[in-house]
Residue, then its C-alpha position, 0 to 999 in steps of 0.5 A: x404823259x403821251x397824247x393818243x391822237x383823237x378819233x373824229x367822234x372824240x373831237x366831235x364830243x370834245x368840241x360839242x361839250x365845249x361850245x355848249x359850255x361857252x354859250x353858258x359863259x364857261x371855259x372848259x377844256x379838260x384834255x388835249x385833243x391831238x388831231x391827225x390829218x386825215x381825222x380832220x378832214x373827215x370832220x371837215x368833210x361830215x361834221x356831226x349834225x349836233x356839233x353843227x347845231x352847238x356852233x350855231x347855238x354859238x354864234x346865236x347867242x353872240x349875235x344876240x348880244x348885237x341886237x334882240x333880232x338874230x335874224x337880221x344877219x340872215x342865214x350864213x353859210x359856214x366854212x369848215x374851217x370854222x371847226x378847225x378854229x373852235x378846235x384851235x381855241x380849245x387847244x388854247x384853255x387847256x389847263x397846265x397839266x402835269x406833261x412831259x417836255x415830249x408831250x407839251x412840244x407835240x401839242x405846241x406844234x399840232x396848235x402853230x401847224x393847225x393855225x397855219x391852215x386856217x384862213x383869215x377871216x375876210x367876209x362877215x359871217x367869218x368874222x362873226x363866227x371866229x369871234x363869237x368863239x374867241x370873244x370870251x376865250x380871249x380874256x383867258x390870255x394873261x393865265x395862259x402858258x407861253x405856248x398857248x398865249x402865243x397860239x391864242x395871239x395867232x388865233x387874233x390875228x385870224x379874226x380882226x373883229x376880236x383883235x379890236x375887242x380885245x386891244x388891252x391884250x392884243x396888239x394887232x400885228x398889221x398896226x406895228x408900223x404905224x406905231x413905228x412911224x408915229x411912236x418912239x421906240x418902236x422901229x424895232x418892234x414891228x410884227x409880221x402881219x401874216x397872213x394879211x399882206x398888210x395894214x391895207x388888206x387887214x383893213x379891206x377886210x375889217x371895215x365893212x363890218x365896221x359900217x354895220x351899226x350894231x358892231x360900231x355900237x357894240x365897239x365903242x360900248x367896249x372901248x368906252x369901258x375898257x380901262x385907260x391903261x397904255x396899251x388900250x391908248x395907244x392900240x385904239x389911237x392905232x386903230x382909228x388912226x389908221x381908220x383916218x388914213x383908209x378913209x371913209x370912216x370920219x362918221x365912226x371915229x367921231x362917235x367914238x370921241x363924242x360918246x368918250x367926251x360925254x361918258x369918260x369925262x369928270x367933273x373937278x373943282x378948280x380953285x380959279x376956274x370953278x367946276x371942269x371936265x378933265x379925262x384921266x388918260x390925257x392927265x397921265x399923258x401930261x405927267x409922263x410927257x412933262x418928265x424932265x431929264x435925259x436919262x434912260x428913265x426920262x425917256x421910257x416915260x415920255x415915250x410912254x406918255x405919246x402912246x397915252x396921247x396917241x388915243x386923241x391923235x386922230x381927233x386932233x387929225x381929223x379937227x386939222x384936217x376938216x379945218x374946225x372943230x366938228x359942227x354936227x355933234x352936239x356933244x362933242x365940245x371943244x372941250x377935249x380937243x382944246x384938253x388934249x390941243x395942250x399937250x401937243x407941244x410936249x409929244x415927241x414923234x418920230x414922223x416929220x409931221x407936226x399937228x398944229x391947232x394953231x389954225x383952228x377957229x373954236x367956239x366964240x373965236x374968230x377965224x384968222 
């Protein structure tokens, strides 16, 4: 099937229909919409007023979802890029049509050469924007072909407020090392951070977004309900493990563990102890790292157990780091670190470093 490059009045119609239909939680993108350069610069240039309208509609109805009051983020002066963006995205949702080999490999290089002009989003009203687009397109990734996935990745590593919505999906690039230096296994898979310079620059850009309370909220009500499968521990324990090491951001790291110790925990019968909290992704923890042996299958499961235990690392960093366990939230027992306290005898790292509990004066304990 050829693709006919697109007219600027047909990506205008295109991308107004389908920004529309995401405000009304659909994902349409009925063909591909090749796009030649002079074409998308006088889109860039004098977008259609309605399709303007269509992409603040859009980032409306996703500000809603922070708070009853959109207008609390004020007026936000759009960058043209943003259209480059929703034209990326929709790219990406494009049913696997019958195509020839020609016509796939041309919509495959128009998508890398497109995102390659996008700049990253390193202000808040881009922030915003890029995801109020990518927030709901994203969960599309696991049905998605190989070349969009690999556009839609591309896309998450433009909007850094979206890769950590989506961790059980995504790994954000610029957190790779870290997991190299924290994680067995993972010298080898360290990503290009482009088009950050690195894990600093991603996190200059991200962190005063994160000192918004509606979108620290807003994270730590999607992290308490993403499931506690391997990639979620050990992405989030990335995340705030590498929120630890910038500095500055104690308070929000510990509302997310107070509010998972509340929400997360389950009470169990124990037949010499009576009624106890425990929390299903340090038991998985414990299983994987209490696998014993040598072989390749031993191995695999331990590792796969530290990135299980990763999630409560910069709990127990910031408890060694304060010098006790925290004192100014009530909710936030000795409970889950002493839970989790328990197994750092098991972790395998493969920094020289070793977290040590053995210090810390708990509730009833005296100090030594």
């Amino acid at each position: 099937m050829w693709i006919r490059p697109a007219s600027k009045l047909q990506v205008e119609e295109q991308l107004f229909y389908f920004l529309r239909s995401l405000c009304a939680g659909r994902l349409p993108a009925d063909q591909p919409l090749l796009v030649e350069q002079a074409t998308l610069q006088a889109l860039y240039a004098d977008p259609h007023h309605e399709l303007v309208e269509a992409l603040r509609y859009c980032l409306d109805s996703f500000l809603v979802e922070l708070g009853p009051d959109a207008a609390q983020w004020g007026e936000f002066s759009l960058s043209p890029a943003v259209l480059g963006m929703a034209l990326a995205t929709y790219n990406c949702l494009i049913p696997p049509v019958a195509q020839t080999d020609e016509a796939a490999k041309r919509l495959t290089q128009f998508g890398a050469a497109l995102v390659q002009t996008l700049p990253p989003a390193r202000e808040l009203p881009q922030i915003l924007t890029y995801h109020a687009l990518l927030h709901r397109c994203t969960e599309a990734l696991p049905n998605l072909t190989n070349s969009q996935a690999a556009l839609m990745h591309a896309l998450l590593n433009l909007s850094p407020l979206s890769a950590i919505y989506h961790l059980h999906l995504h790994t954000p690039p610029p957190l790779t090392p870290l997991a190299a230096e924290l994680l067995p296994g993972w010298k080898n898979r360290v990503a290009d951070p482009t088009p950050w310079s690195g894990l600093a620059d991603w996190l200059n850009a991200l962190t005063p977004a994160l000192k918004r309370p509606a979108i620290a909220t807003y994270l730590r009500r999607r992290w308490l309900t993403l499931p506690e499968t391997r990639p979620v521990c050990r992405n989030l324990g990335l995340f705030l493990e590498a929120l630890r090491r910038h500095g500055g951001h104690r308070a929000f790291i510990l509302d997310f563990y107070e509010a998972y110790e509340y929400f997360c925990g389950q009470i169990i019968q124990d037949p010499w102890c009576g009624p106890i909290r425990h929390w299903s992704a340090l038991d998985q923890a414990e299983r994987l790292l209490r696998t014993g042996g040598d072989n390749e299958v031993a191995i695999h499961l331990n590792r796969w157990g530290n990135e299980y235990f990763l999630k409560f690392r910069p709990l127990i960093q910031t408890v060694i780091d304060d010098g006790h366990q925290p004192t100014d939230y009530n909710l936030l027992t000795d409970n889950l670190i002493l839970a989790a306290g328990s197994l750092l005898d098991l972790v395998t790292e493969d920094a020289g470093q070793r977290l040590n509990l053995g210090k810390i004066a708990f509730a009833g304990e005296e100090g030594p």
